[in-house]
C-alpha positions in Angstrom: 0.0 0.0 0.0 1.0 3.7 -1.0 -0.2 5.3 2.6 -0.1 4.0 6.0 -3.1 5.4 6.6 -5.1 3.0 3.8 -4.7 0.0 6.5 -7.7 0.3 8.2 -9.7 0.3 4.9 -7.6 -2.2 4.0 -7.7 -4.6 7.2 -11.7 -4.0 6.5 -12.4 -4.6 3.2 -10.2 -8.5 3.8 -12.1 -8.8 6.7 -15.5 -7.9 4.7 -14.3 -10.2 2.2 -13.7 -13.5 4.4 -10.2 -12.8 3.1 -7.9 -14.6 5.7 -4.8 -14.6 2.9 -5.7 -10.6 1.3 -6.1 -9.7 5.2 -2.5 -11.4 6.4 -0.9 -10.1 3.1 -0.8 -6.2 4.6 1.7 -7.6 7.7 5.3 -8.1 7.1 6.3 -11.8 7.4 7.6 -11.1 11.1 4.5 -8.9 11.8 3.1 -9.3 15.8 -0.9 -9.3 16.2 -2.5 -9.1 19.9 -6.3 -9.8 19.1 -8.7 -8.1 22.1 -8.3 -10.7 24.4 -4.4 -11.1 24.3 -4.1 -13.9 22.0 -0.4 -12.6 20.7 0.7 -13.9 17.1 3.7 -14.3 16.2 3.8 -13.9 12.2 2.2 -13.5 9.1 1.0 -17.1 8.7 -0.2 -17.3 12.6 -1.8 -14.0 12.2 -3.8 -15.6 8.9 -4.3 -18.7 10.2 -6.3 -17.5 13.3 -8.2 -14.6 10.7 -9.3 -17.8 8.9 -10.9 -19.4 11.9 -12.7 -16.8 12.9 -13.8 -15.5 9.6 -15.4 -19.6 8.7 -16.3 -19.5 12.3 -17.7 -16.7 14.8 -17.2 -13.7 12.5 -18.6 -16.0 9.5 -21.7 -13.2 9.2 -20.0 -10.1 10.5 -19.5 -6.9 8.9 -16.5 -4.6 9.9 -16.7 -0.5 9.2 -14.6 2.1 10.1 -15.1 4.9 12.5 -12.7 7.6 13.0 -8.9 6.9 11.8 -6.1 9.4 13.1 -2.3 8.5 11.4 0.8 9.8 12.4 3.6 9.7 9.9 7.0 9.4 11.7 9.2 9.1 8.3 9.5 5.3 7.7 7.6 4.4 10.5 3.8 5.3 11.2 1.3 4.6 13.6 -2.3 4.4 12.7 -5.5 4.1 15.1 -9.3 3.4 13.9 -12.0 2.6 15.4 -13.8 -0.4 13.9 -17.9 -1.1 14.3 -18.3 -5.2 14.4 -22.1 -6.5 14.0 -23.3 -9.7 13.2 -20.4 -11.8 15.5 -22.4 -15.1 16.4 -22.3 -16.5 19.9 -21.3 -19.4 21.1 -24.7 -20.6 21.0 -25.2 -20.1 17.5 -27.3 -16.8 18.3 -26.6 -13.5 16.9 -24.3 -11.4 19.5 -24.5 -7.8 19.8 -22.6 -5.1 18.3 -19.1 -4.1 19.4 -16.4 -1.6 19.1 -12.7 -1.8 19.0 -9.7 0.5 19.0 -7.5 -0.9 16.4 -3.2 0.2 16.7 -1.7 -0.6 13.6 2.6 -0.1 13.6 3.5 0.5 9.9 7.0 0.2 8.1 7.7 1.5 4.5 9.5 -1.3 3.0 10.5 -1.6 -0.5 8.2 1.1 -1.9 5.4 0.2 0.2 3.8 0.3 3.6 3.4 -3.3 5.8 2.5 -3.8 8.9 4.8 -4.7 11.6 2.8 -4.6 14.5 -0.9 -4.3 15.4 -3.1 -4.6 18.2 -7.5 -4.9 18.6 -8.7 -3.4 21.9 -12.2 -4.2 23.0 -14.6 -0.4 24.4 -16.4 -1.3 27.6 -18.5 1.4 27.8 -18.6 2.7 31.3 -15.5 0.9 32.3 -12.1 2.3 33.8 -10.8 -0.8 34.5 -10.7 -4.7 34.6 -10.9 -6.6 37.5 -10.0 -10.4 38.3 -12.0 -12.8 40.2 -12.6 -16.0 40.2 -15.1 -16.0 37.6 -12.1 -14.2 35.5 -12.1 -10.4 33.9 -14.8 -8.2 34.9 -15.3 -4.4 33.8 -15.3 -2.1 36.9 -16.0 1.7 37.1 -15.0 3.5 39.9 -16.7 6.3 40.1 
């Protein structure tokens, strides 16, 4: 890609597309992905490989679009935020789960002529939360005011 700040478009339209190879073909080949929960992977080929479950699986119906995108250009190097809209995620039930939002850091490296992404990671809006806080039922969203 020409401009760093294409990726989100980019990420979206593979994603839109149930395009596990066209989504993993914007990372560099030693590119890091930490999905919302913290499920860190390690390279291109992890970081397709676990696209293509979840778009055949739980994202098989979704739909991602593209809220507000800032980009800051830092030569070769750039880092790009979005926020992405998800609907149509099916539960583990087989149901139709609700609608989320993310927060979406994508690290980007001209290479060769072209923009890649070296690093990215998928952050998960509570609304009304400040924090996270373990139990023994696992993560829970806490607000403290």
């Amino acid at each position: 890609m020409q401009d760093p700040s294409e990726m989100p478009r980019a990420f979206a339209a593979a994603w839109n597309a149930r395009d596990a190879g066209a989504l993993a073909a914007l990372f560099a080949a030693d590119a890091d992905f930490v999905n919302v929960v913290g499920l860190w992977w390690h390279d291109r080929e992890a970081i397709r490989a676990a696209h293509d479950y979840g778009l055949r699986g739980m994202f098989r119906n979704s739909t991602l679009k593209i809220g507000r995108v800032k980009h800051r250009d830092l030569g070769d190097v750039a880092v790009v935020h979005a926020r992405l809209h998800l609907a149509g995620q099916v539960a583990p039930d087989g149901s139709a789960a609700g609608r989320r939002s993310t927060v979406i850091t994508f690290v980007m490296h001209r290479r060769d002529g072209g923009w890649l992404c070296v690093a990215a990671q998928n952050t998960d809006i509570v609304p009304g939360a400040e924090s996270h806080v373990a139990g023994d039922g696992g993560l829970s969203p806490a607000e403290y005011r």
